[in-house]
VOGU-3710 file (C-alpha; in Angstrom, 3 decimals, decimal comma):
1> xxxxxxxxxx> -13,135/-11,374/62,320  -11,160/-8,403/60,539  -9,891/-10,494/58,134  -13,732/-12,068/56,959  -14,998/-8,448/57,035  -12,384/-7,475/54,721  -12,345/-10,782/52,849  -16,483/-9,750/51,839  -15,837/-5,987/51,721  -13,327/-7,106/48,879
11> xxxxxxxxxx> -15,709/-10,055/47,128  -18,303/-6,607/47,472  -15,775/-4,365/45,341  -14,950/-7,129/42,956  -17,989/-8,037/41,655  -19,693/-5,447/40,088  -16,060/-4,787/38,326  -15,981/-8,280/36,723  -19,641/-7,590/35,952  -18,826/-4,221/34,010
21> xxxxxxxxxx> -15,881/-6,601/32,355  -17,925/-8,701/31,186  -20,339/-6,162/29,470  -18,172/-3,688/28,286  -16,204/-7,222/26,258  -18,722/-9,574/25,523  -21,833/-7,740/25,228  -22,140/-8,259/21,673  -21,206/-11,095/19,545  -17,270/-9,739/19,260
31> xxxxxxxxxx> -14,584/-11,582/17,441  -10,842/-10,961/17,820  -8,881/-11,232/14,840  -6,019/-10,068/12,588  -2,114/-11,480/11,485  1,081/-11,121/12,709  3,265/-9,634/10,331  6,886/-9,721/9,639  8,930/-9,210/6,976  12,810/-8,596/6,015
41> xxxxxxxxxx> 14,860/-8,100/3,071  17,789/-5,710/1,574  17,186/-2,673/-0,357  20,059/-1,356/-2,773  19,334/2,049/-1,188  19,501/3,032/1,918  15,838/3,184/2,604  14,788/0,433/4,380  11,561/-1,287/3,834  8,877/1,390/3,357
51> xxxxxxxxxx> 10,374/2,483/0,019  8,266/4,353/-2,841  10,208/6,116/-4,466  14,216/5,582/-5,917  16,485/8,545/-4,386  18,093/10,186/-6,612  21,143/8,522/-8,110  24,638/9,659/-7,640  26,771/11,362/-10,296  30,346/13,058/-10,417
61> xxxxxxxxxx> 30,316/15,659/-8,429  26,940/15,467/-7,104  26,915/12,370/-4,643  23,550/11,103/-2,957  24,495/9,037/0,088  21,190/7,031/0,186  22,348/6,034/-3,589  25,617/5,007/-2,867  24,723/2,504/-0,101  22,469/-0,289/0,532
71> xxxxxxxxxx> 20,856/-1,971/3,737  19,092/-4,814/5,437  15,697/-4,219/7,651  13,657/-6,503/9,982  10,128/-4,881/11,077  6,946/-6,299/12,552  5,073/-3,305/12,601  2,537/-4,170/9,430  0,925/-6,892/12,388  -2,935/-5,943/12,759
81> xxxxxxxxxx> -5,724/-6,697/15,363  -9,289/-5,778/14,970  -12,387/-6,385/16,793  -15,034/-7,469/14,631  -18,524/-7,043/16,020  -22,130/-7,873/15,265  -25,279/-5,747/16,958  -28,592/-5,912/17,730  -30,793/-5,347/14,531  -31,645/-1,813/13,755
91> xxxxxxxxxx> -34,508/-0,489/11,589  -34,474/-4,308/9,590  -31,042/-3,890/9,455  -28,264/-6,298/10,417  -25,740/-3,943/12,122  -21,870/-4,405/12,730  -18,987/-2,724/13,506  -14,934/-3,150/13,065  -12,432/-1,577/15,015  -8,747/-2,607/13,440
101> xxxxxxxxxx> -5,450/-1,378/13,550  -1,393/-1,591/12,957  2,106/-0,610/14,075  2,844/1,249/11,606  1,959/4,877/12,267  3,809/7,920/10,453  6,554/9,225/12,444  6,688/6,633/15,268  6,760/2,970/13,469  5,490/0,601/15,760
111> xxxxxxxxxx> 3,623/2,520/17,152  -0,190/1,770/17,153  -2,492/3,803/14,692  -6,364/3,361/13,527  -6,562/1,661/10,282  -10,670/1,429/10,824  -13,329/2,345/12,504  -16,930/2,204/11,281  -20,124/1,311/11,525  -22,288/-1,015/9,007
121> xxxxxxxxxx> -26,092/-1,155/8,806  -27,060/-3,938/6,056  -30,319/-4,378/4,527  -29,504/-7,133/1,963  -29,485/-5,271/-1,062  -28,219/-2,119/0,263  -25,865/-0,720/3,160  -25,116/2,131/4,836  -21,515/2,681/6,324  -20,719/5,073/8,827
131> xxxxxxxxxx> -16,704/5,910/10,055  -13,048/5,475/8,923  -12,884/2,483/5,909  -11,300/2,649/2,661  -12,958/4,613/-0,107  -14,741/3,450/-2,890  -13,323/5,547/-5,300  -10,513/3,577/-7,392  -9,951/0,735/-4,602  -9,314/-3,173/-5,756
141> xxxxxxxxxx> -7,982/-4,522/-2,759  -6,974/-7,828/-5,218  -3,164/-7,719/-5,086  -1,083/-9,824/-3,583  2,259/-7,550/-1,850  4,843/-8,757/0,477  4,833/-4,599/1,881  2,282/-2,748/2,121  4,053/0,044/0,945  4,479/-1,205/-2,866
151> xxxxxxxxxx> 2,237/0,429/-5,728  1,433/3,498/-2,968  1,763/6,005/-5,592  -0,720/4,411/-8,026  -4,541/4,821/-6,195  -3,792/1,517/-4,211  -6,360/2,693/-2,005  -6,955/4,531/1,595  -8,907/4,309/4,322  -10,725/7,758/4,821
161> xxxxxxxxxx> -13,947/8,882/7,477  -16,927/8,993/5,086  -20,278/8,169/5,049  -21,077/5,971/1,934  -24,465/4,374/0,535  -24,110/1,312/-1,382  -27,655/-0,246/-3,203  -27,452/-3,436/-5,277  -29,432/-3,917/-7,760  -31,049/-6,380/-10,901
171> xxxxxxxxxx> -28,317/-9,513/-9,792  -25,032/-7,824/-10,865  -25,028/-4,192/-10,551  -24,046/-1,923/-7,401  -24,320/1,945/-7,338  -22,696/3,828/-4,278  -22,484/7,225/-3,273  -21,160/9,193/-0,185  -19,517/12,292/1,654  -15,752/11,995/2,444
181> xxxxxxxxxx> -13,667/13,720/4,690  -11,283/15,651/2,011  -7,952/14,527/4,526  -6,141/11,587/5,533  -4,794/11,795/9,324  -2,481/9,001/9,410  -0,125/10,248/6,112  0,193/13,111/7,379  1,945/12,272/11,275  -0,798/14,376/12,911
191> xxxxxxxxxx> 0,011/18,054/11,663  -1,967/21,201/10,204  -2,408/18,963/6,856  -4,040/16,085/8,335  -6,829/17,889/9,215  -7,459/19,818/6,449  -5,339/22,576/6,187  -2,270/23,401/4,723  -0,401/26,093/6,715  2,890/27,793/5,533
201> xxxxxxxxxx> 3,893/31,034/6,041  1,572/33,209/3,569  -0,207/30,361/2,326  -3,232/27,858/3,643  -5,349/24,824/1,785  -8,169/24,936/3,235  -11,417/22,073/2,821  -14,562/24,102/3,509  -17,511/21,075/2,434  -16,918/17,204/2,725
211> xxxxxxxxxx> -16,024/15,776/-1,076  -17,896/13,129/-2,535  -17,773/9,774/-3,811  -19,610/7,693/-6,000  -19,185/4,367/-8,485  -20,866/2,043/-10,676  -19,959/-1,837/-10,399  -21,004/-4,740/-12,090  -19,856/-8,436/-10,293  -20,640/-11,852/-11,841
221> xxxxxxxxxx> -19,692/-15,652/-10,815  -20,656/-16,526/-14,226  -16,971/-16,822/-15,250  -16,573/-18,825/-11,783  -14,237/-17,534/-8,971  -10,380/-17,699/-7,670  -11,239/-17,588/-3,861  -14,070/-14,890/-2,746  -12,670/-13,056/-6,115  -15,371/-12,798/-9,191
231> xxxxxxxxxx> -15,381/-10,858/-12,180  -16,057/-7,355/-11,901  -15,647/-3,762/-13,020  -16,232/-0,866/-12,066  -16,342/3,077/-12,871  -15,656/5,361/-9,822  -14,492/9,070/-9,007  -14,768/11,782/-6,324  -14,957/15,885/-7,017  -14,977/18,804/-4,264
241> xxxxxxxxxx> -13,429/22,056/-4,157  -10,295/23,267/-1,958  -9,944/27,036/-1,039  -6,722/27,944/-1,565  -5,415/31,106/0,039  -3,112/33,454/-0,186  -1,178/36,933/2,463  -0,959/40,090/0,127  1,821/41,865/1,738  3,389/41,297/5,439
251> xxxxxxxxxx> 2,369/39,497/8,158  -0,936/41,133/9,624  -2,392/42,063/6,291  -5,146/41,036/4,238  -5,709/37,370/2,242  -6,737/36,663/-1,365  -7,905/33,679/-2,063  -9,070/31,092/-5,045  -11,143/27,860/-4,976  -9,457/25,034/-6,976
261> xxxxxxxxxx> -11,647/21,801/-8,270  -10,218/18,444/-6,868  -11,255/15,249/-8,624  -10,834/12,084/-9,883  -11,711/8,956/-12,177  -10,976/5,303/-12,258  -11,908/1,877/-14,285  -11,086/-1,501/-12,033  -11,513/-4,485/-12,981  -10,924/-8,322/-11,632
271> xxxxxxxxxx> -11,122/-11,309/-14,518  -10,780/-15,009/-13,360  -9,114/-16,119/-17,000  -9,243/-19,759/-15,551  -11,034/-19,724/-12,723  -10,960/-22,755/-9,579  -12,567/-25,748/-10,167  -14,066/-27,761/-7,324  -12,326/-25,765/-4,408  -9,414/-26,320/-6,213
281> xxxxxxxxxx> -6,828/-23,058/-7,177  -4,793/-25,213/-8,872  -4,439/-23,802/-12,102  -6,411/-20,561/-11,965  -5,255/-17,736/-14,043  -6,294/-13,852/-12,654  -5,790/-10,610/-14,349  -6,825/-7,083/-12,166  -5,861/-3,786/-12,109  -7,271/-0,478/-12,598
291> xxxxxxxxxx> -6,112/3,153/-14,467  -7,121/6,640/-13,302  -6,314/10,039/-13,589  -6,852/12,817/-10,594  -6,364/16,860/-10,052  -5,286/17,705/-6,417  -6,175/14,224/-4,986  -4,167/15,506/-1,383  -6,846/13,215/0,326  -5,772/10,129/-1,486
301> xxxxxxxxxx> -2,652/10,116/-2,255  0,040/10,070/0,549  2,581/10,563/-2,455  1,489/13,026/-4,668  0,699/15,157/-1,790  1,519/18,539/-3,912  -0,328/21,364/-3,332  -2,102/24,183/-5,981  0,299/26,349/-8,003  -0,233/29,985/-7,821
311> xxxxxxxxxx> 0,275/32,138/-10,600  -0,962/35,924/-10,926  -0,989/37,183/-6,847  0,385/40,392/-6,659  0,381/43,630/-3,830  -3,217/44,579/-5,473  -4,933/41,291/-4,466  -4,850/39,139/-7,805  -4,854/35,736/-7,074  -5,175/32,367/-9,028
321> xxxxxxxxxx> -4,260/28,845/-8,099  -4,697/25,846/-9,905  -4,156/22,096/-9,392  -1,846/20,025/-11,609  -3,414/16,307/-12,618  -1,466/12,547/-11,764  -2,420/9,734/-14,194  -1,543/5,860/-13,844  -2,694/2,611/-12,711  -1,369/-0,660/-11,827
331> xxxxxxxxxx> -2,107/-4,432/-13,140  -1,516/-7,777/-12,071  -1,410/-11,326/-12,978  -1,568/-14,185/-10,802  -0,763/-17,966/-11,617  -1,789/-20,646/-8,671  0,787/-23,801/-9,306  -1,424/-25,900/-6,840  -4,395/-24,907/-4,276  -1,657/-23,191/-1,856
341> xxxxxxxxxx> 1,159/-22,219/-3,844  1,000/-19,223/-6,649  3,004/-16,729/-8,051  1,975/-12,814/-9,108  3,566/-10,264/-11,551  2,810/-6,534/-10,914  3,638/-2,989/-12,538  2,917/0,078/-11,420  2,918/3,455/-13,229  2,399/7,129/-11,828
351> xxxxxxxxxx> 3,079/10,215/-13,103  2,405/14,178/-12,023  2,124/17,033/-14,569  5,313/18,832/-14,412  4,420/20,268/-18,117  6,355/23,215/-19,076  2,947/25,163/-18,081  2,814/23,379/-15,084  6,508/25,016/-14,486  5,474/28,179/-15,208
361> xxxxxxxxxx> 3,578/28,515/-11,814  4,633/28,580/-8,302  4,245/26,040/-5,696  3,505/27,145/-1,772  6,870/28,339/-0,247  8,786/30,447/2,970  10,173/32,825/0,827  9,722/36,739/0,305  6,891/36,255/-2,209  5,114/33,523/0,012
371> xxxxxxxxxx> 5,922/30,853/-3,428  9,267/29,440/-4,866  9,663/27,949/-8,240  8,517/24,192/-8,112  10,851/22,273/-6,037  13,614/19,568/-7,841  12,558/17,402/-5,260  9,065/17,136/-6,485  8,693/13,787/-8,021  7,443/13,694/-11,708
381> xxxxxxxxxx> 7,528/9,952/-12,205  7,650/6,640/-10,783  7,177/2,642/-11,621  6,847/-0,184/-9,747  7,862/-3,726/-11,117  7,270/-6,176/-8,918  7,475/-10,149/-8,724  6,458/-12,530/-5,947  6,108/-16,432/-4,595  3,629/-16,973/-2,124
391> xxxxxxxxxx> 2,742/-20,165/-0,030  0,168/-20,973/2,344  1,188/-23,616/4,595  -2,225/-23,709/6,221  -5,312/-21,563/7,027  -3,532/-19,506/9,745  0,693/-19,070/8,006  1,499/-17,717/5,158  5,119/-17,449/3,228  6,440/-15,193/0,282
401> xxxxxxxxxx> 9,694/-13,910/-1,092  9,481/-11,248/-4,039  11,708/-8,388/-5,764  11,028/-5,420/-6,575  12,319/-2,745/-8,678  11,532/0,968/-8,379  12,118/4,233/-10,751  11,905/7,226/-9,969  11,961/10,751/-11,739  11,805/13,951/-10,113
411> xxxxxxxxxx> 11,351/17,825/-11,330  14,937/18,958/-11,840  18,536/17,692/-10,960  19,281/17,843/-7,174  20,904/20,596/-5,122  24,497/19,622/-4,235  24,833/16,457/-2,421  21,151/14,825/-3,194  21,833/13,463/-6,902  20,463/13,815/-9,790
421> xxxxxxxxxx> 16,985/14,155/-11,306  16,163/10,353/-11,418  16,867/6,751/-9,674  16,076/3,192/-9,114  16,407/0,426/-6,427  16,408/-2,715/-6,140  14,750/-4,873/-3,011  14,913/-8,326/-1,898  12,243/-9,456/0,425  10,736/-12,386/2,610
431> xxxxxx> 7,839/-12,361/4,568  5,794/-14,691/7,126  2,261/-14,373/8,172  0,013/-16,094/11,058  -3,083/-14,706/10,851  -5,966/-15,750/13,973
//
């Protein structure tokens, strides 16, 4: 008899906890999805696999160690999973939302981090998204990388929280605006920066109001398609302020402080040269790209995370900072040998201000003054070449091998035993996909 009574009292428990199960997974029309991702190759620096930048190369009597030797890596951690959902309709909107992440978080690789998270109410002709997605400003998500590391420096794209409005309009044209969070968490690993605010000893960044957003596309199939991809352009850019401010004197006296402008521009474009024909890739010809040029883009640029040069603060209180400006872009060409089998060519450029005026200011430091003179380590330059084979075996596995070829230029030669004031590598790499 004890043994039915506890037999039910257990069926009792269980039950409404495989009922809440149920709900809390299936209560909307949820797909599972994402890749597995893993890649290996040998990089002619000791870097590993998440290169951007060359160190510094070695020269007599000033030896970089990462210069002088190479190494292999294995890593897994690009593999995603998201949760793709579809809602109840909301004022005569279809709404959705997608959760999706990697292994690839700053600090602790393989660890799990948020890629996305937003919400997406869609009235046809116009949208409304709501959460953590990539921004609008610059982004042409139409190259083909065996790492997702490669053209990083060169407005590849991020994912920031924002809330964007998109309306289509007359067939081909789109016009989208929206407030952006003016920080990045994930580049950052989680410190003072990631959320806005730049803390050093007698200096701070500091994001008062939300930046914004905003772009003008046109897309046409009338020069057919390669895939979902049709011709387009477009003509984006963001613009905000930063308060940048500054200790007069010791610790425990008063701040001075200057607002900088942050901005940026960008032309994209995508152009099926020869496009598919019947289903068919075979053939097909695609150039796409895009150019910009920013001042202080901290938010969107993991890289070029340099902050506003001070010139002018002294004990009375004077105070001005000002932002330096990155310009460059990135192209590529892709060539499909049959439906499953194509190669692509890339170059990347990039390249921050380190004019002579530029060098004239100072740069946020731990020293007496609060500033130092603009670091040697501060990169000026950098290039991306890159070549790659891709294959599809089917739907769900994908192959590649590629090289790639990275310069770098920095500030200044290198204190003692970190080079000299450029480099380059050289990587080998192989990758395999199974996407589900």
């Amino acid at each position: 008899m004890k043994k039915v009574v506890l037999v039910l009292l257990a069926l009792f428990i269980a039950v409404p906890m495989v009922s809440d199960a149920g709900s809390a997974t299936s209560r909307w029309d949820m797909t599972i999805g994402g890749f597995v991702k893993f890649d290996a190759g040998w990089n002619s620096q000791a870097q590993g696999g998440d290169y951007i930048f060359a160190s510094p190369q070695s020269y007599t009597g000033n030896w970089n160690v990462t210069d002088d030797y190479s190494n292999a890596f294995m890593a897994a951690g690009e593999t995603r999973l998201g949760f793709y959902v579809k809602g109840p309709d909301a004022w005569g909107a279809k709404t959705s939302a997608v959760v999706e992440g990697d292994f690839r978080q700053a600090g602790a690789y393989e660890a799990f981090r948020l890629r996305h998270a937003f919400m997406k109410f869609d009235w046809g002709t116009s949208d409304l998204v709501i959460g953590q997605t990539w921004q609008i400003w610059g982004l042409m998500p139409s190259f083909n990388l065996l790492g997702v590391n490669e053209i990083g420096p060169m407005n590849k794209g991020d994912r920031l929280p924002q809330i964007t409005f998109t309306q289509r309009f007359a067939k081909y044209w789109s016009v989208a605006f929206g407030l952006i969070s003016p920080y990045q968490p994930q580049l950052a690993g989680g410190n003072q920066a990631a959320r806005g605010v730049l803390t050093l000893t007698n200096q701070q960044r500091i994001y008062q109001m939300p930046l914004v957003q905003a772009e003008l596309g046109y897309k046409s199939d009338a020069c057919g398609k390669i895939g979902p991809w049709m011709m387009q352009f477009a003509l984006s850019g963001f613009a905000g302020k930063t308060k940048n401010a500054r200790r007069i004197g010791a610790a425990g006296t008063m701040w001075a402080d200057d607002d900088t402008d942050v901005w940026g521009a960008a032309f994209k474009t995508y152009v099926p040269i020869i496009p598919e024909r019947k289903g068919s890739k075979a053939g097909a010809l695609a150039l796409t790209g895009q150019v910009f040029m920013s001042q202080g883009p901290h938010a969107f640029f993991g890289p070029w995370s340099y902050d506003a040069y001070t010139a002018g603060s002294d004990a009375t209180g004077a105070f001005v900072a000002q932002n330096a400006t990155v310009t460059g872009g990135w192209g590529e060409i892709s060539y499909w040998f049959t439906n499953n089998v194509w190669i692509n060519g890339l170059y990347g450029w990039g390249s921050y201000n380190w004019s002579n005026a530029i060098r004239g200011l100072l740069v946020p430091g731990t020293g007496a003054a609060g500033n130092a003179a603009i670091a040697s380590t501060s990169v000026k330059e950098v290039q991306h070449t890159i070549v790659n084979l891709m294959y599809d075996v089917n739907p769900a596995i994908r192959f590649g091998i590629g090289w790639s070829h990275v310069e770098t230029g920095y500030a200044d030669f290198q204190a003692a035993g970190a080079g000299g004031k450029s480099g380059s590598l050289d990587v080998g790499r192989i990758a395999a996909w199974y996407f589900f």
